[in-house]
DSSP file (Angstrom, degrees, kcal/mol; ACC not computed):
  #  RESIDUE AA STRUCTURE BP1 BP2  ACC     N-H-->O    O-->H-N    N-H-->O    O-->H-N    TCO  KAPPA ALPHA  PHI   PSI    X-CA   Y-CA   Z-CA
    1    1 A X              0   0    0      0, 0.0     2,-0.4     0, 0.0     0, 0.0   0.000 360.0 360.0 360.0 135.0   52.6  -96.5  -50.9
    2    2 A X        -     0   0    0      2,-0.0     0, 0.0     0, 0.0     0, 0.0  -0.305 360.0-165.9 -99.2  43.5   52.9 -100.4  -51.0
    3    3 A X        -     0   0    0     -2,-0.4     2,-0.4     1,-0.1    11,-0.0   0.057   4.6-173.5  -9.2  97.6   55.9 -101.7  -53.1
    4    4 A X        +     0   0    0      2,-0.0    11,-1.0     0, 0.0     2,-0.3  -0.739   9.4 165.6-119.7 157.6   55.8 -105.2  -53.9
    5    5 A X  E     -A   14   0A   0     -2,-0.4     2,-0.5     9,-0.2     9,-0.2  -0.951  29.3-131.4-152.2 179.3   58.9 -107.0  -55.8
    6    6 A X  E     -A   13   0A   0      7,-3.0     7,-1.7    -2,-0.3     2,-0.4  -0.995  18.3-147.6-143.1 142.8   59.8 -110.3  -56.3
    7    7 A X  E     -A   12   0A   0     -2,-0.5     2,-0.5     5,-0.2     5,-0.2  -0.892  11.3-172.2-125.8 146.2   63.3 -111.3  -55.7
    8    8 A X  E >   -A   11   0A   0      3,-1.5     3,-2.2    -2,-0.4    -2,-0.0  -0.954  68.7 -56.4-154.5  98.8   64.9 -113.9  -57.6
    9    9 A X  T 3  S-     0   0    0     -2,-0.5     0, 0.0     1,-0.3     0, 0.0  -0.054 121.7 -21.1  35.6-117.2   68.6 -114.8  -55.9
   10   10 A X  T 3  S+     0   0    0     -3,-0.1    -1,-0.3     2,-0.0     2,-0.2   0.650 121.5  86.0 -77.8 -23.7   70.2 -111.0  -55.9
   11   11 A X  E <   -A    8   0A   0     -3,-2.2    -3,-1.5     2,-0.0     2,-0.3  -0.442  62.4-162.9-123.5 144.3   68.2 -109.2  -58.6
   12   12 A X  E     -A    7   0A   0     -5,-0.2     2,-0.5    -2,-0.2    -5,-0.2  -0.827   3.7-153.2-134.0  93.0   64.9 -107.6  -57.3
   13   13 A X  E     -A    6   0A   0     -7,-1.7    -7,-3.0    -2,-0.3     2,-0.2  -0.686   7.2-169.0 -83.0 131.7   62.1 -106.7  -59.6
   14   14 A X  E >>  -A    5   0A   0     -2,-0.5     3,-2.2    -9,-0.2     4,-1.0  -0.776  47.2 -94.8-123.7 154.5   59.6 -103.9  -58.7
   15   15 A X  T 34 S+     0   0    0    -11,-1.0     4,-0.5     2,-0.3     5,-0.2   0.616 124.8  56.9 -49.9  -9.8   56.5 -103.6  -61.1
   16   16 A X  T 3> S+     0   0    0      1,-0.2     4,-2.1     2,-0.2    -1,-0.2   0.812 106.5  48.3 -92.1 -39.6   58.1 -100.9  -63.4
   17   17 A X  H <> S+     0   0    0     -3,-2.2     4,-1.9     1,-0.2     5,-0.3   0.898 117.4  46.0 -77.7 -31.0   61.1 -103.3  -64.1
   18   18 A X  H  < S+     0   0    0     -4,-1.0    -2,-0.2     2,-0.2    -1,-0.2   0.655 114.3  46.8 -57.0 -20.0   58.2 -106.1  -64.9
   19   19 A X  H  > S+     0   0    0     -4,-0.5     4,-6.2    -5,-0.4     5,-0.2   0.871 113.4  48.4 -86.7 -64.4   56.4 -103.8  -66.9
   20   20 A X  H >X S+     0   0    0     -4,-2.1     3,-1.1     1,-0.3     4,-0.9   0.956 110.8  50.0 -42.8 -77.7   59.5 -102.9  -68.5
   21   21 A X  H 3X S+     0   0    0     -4,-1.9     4,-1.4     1,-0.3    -1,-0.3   0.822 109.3  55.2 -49.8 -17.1   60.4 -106.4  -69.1
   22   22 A X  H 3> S+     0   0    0     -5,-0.3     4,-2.5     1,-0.2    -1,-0.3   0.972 103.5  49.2 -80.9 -44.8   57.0 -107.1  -70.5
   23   23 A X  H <X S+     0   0    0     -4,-6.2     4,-1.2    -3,-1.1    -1,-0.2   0.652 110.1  51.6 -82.7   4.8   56.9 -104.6  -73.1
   24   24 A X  H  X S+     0   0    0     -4,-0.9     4,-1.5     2,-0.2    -2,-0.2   0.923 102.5  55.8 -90.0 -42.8   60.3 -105.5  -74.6
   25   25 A X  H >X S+     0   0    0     -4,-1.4     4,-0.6     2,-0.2     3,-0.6   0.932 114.6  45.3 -59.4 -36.5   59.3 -108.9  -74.7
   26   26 A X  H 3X S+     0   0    0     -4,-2.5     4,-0.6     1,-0.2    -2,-0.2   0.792 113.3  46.0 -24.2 -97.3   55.9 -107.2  -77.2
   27   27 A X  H 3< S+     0   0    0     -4,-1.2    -1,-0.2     2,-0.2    -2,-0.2   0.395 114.0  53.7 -83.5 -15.0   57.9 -105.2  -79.0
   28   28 A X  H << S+     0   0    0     -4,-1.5     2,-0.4    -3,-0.6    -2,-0.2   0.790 129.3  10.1 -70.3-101.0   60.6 -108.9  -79.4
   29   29 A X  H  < S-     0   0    0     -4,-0.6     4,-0.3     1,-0.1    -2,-0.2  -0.189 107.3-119.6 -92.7  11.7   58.0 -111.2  -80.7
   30   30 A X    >X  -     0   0    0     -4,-0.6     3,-3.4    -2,-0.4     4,-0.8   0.869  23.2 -92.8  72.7  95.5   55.1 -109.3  -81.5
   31   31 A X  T 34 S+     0   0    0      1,-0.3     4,-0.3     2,-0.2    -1,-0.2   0.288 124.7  58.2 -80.4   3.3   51.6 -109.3  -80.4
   32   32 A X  T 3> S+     0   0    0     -2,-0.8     4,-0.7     2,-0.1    -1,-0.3   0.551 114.4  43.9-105.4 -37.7   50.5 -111.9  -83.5
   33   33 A X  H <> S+     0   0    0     -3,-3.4     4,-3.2    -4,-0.3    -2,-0.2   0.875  90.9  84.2-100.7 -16.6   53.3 -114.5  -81.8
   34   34 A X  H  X S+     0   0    0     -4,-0.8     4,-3.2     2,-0.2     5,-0.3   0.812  89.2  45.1  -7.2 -87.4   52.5 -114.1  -78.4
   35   35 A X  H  > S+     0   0    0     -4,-0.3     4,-1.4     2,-0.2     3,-0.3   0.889 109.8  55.2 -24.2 -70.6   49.7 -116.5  -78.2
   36   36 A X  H  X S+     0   0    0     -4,-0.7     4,-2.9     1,-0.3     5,-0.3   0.829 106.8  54.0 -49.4 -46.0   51.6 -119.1  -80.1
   37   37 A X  H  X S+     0   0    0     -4,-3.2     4,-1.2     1,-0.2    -1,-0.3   0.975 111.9  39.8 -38.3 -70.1   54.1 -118.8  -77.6
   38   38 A X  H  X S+     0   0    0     -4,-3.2     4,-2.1    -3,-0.3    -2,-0.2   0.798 114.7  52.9 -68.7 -15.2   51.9 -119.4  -74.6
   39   39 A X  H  X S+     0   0    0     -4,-1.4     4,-1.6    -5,-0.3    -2,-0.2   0.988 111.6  43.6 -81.8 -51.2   49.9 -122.1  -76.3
   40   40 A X  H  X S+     0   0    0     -4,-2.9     4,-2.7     2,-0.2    -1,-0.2   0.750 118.4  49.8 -73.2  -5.7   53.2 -124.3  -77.3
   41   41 A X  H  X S+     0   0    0     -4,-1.2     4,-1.2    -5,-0.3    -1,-0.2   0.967 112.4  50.8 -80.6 -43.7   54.4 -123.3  -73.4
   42   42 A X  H  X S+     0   0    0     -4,-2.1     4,-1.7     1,-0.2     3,-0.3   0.858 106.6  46.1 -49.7 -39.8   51.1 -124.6  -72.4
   43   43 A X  H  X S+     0   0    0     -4,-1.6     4,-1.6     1,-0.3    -1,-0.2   0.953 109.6  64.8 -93.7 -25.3   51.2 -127.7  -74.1
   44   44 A X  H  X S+     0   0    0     -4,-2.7     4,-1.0     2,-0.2    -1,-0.3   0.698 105.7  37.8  14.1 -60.7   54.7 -128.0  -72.6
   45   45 A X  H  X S+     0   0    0     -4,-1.2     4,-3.5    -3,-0.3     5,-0.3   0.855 116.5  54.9 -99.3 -27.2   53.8 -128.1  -69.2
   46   46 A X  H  X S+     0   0    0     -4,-1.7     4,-0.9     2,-0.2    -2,-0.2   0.759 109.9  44.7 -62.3 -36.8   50.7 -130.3  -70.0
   47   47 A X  H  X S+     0   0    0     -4,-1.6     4,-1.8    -5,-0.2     5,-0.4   0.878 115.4  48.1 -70.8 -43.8   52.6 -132.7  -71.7
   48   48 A X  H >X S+     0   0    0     -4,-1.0     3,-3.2     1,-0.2     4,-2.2   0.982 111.1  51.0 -62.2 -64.0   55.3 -132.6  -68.7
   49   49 A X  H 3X S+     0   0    0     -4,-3.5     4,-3.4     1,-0.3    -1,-0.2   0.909 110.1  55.4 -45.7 -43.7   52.4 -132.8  -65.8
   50   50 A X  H 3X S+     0   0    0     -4,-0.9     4,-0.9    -5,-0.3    -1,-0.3   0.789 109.8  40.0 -72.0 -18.2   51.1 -136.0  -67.9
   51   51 A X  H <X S+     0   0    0     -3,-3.2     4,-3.3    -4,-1.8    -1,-0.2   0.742 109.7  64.0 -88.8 -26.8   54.5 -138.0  -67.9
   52   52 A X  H  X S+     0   0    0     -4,-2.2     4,-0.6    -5,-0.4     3,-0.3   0.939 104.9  47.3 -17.2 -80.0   54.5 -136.8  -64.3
   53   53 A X  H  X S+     0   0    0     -4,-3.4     4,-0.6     1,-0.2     3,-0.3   0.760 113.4  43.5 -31.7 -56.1   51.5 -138.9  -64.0
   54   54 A X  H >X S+     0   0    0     -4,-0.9     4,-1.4     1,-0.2     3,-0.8   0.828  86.9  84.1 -66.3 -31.9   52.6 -141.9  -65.6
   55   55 A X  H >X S+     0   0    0     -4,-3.3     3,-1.5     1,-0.3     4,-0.9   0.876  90.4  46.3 -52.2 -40.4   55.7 -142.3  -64.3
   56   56 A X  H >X S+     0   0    0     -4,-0.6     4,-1.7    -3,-0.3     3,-0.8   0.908 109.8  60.3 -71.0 -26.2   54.7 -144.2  -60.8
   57   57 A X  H << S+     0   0    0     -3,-0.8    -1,-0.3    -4,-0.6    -2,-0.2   0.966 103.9  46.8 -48.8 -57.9   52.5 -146.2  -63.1
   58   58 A X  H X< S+     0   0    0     -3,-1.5     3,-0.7    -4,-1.4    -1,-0.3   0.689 109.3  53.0 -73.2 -25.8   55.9 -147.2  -64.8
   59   59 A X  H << S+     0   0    0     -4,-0.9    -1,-0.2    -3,-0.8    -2,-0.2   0.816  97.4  70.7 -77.1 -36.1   57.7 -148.0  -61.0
   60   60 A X  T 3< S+     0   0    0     -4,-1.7    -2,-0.2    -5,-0.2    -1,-0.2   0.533  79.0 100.4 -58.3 -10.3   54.5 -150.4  -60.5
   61   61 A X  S <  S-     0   0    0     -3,-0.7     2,-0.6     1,-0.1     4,-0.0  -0.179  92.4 -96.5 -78.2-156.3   56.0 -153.0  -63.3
   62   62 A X        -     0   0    0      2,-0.0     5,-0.1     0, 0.0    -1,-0.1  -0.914  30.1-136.5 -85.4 120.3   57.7 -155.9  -61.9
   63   63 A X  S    S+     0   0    0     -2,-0.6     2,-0.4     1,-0.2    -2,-0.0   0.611  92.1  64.6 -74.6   5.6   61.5 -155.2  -61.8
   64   64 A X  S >  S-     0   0    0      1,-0.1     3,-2.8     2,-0.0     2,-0.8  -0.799  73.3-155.5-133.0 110.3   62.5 -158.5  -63.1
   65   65 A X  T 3  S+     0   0    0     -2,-0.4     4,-0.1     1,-0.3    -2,-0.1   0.203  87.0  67.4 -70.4  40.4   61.1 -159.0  -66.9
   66   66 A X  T 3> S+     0   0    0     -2,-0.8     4,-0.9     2,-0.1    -1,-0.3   0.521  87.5  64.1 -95.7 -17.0   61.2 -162.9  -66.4
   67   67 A X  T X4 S+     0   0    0     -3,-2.8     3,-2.2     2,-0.2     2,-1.7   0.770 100.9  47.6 -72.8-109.1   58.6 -163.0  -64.1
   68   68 A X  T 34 S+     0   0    0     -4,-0.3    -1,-0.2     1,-0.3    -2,-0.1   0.535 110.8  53.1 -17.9 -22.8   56.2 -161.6  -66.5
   69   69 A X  T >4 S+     0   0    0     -2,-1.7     3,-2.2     1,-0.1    -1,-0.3   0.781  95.7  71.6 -73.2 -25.9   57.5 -164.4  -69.1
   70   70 A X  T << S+     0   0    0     -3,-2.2    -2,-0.2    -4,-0.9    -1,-0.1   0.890 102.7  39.4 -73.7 -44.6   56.8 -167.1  -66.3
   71   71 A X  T 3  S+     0   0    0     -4,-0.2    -1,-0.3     2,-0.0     2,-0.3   0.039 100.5  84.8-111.1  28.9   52.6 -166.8  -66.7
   72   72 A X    <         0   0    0     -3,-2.2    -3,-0.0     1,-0.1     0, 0.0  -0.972 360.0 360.0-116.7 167.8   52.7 -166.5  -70.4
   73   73 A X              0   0    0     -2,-0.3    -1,-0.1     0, 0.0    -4,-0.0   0.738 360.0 360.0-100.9 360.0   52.8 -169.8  -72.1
């Protein structure tokens, strides 16, 4: 019999404590808020990945704004 867990610092979860943990979170929030839950987590992480993106964009400016005043007239 194969046992898998997933260990997290001290605490060790084996599928029965995930299982567990899964149906209290049901039985918290409902199968109706679920979704809404993962969709705003989703757009969460989507939003985070996309400033991710930008940021070296934002390192790329010239680090002294007077230089950028010098070529405009």
């Amino acid at each position: 019999m194969i046992h898998t867990t997933t260990s997290f610092a001290l605490i060790t979860f084996g599928i029965w404590e995930t299982l567990l943990l899964v149906g209290v979170i049901m039985l918290l929030f409902g199968a109706k808020k679920l979704p809404m839950l993962a969709r705003g987590l989703g757009t969460g992480i989507r939003n985070f990945k996309g400033e991710l993106k930008e940021s070296p964009k934002l390192q790329e400016a010239p680090a002294d704004p007077e230089a950028g005043e010098a070529d405009t007239p």
